[in-house]
N, C-alpha and C positions, 0 to 999 in steps of 0.2 A: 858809463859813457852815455851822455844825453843821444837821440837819435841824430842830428845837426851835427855833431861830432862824427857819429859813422858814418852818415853820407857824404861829409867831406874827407873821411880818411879812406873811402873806396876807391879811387882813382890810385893814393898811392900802394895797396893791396894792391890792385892789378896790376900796378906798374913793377912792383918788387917781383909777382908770379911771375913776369914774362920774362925778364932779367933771368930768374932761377931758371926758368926750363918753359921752351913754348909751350909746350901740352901742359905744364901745372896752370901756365898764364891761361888755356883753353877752360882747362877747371876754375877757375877764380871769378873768367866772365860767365860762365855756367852758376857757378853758387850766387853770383851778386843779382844774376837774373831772378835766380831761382826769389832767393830773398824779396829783391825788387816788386814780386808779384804776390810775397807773403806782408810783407810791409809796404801799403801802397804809400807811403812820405817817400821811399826810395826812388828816386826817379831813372828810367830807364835812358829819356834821352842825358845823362851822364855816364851810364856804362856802354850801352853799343856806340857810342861816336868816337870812343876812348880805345873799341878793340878796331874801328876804322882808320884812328889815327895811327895805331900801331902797324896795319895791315900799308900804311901807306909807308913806313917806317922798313917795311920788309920784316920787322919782328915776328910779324904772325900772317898765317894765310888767311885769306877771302874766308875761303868756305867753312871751314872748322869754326869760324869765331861765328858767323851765324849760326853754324848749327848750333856750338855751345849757348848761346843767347836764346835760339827756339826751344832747345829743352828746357835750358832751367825756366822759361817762360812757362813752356807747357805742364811740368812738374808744380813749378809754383801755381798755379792756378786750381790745380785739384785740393788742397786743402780748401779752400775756400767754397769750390762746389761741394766739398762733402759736408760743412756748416750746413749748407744749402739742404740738403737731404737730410741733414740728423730732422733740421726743423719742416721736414717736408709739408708738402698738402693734404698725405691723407692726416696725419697728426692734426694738423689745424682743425682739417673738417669732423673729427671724432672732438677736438672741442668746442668746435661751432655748436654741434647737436644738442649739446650740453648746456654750453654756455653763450652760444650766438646771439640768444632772444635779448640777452642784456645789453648786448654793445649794436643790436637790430642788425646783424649781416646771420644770412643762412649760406648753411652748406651749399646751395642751390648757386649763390652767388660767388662763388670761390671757385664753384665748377668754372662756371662761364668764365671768369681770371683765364683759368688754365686755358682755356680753348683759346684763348686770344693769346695767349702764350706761344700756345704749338702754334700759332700761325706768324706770330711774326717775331718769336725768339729764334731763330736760328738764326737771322738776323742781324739782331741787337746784340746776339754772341760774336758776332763776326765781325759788325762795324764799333761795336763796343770796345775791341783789343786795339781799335787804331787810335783812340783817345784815351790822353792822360787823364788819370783823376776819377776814371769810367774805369779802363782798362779791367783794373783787379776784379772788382767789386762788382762786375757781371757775372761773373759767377756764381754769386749768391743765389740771385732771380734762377737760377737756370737748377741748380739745387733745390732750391725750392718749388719750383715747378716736374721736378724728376723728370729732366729733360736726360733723356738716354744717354750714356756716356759716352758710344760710339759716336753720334752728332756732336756731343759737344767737345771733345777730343779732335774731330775733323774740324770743324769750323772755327776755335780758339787758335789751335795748328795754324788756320788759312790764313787768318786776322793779324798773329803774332808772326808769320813768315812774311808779312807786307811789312809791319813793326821794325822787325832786324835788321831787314834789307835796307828798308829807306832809312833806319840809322846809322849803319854801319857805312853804306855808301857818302854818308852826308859827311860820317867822322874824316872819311877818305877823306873826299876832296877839299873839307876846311883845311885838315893837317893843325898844326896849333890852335886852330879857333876852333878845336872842336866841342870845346864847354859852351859855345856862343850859341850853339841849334838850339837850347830851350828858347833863349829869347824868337831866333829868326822863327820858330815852328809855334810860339803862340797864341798869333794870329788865328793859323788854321785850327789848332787846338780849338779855342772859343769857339769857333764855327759849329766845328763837328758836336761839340754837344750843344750849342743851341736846337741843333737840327734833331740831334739823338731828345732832348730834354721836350721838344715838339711834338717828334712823334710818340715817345708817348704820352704825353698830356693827351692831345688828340685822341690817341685810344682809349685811354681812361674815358674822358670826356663822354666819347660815343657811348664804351661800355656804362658808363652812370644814366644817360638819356634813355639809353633802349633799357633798361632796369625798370626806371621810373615811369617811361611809356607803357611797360609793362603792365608794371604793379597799379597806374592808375586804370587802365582798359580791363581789369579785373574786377 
């Protein structure tokens, strides 16, 4: 089954779970979540507008279909930090030492990365889960920089509990038109990673200038 097949046979998966038993339809938007955030082609706004329309439906409660949408979110997103961490920083920096002089970046300058990291990923972890297309794939950076799993379990949590709500809510009150919120929310979609995609251009940028101020005032 091509991917384009499964993302449009997930709507009638959850439609079949919630028919069998509300609490399996709970597990179904919990797995599709979970998935959703292992395969970033799965689109999230197609499953929480879908447990919205059911909740408008009386099939399912409010609260349980977000929660099930914020776990499988938060579940699905730790494979992704843990790539992040197999290829972590210090691994890099023991082959920078090695092998940096060849491709010209030293250890020295991988440091400074991190430090602009710890300053403004906590962040980029938080306003990263509000954008598709971004959402998953923050995790990486955040792996990679061995950003602590307590922060980034709390702050994915804060980002992906705005995520649920404002889709779940959206499912509600479309009711039928609730496949129609990618179109209505791509607008703001583009925005938000113009802005994300800005800033950090802008910090790279800075970080390459103070590198280079550096290295020539030496």
């Amino acid at each position: 089954m091509e991917i384009s097949e499964f993302i449009s046979s997930l709507p009638v998966f959850i439609g079949n779970a919630v028919e069998t038993n509300q609490w399996i339809g709970y597990g179904a938007i919990l797995l599709a979540m979970f998935l959703e955030n292992l395969i970033p082609p799965i689109p999230s706004e197609l499953i929480m507008p879908l447990g919205g329309f059911y909740v408008s439906q009386g099939q399912l409660d409010f609260l349980p279909v977000v929660l099930a949408g914020l776990i499988g979110t938060v579940i699905g997103a730790l494979p992704w930090y843990g790539i992040g961490r197999l290829v972590n920083e210090e691994r890099l920096e023991k082959w920078l030492e090695k092998n940096g002089r060849w491709i010209g970046i030293k250890p020295q300058e991988l440091a400074r990365s991190r430090k602009w990291f710890n300053r403004y990923g906590v962040s980029l972890v938080f306003w990263g889960r509000l954008v598709p297309g971004i959402r998953t794939l923050i995790s990486v950076p955040a792996g990679v920089e061995l950003m602590p799993i307590t922060p980034f379990l709390i702050w994915t949590t804060a980002g992906s509990l705005i995520w649920t709500l404002f889709l779940t809510i959206t499912g509600f009150y479309l009711g039928d038109n609730y496949a129609n919120i990618e179109t209505l929310i791509s607008p703001f979609s583009s925005v938000f990673k113009i802005i994300i995609i800005v800033v950090i251009s802008g910090a790279l940028i800075n970080l390459i200038y103070k590198t280079l101020r550096k290295l020539i005032n030496n």
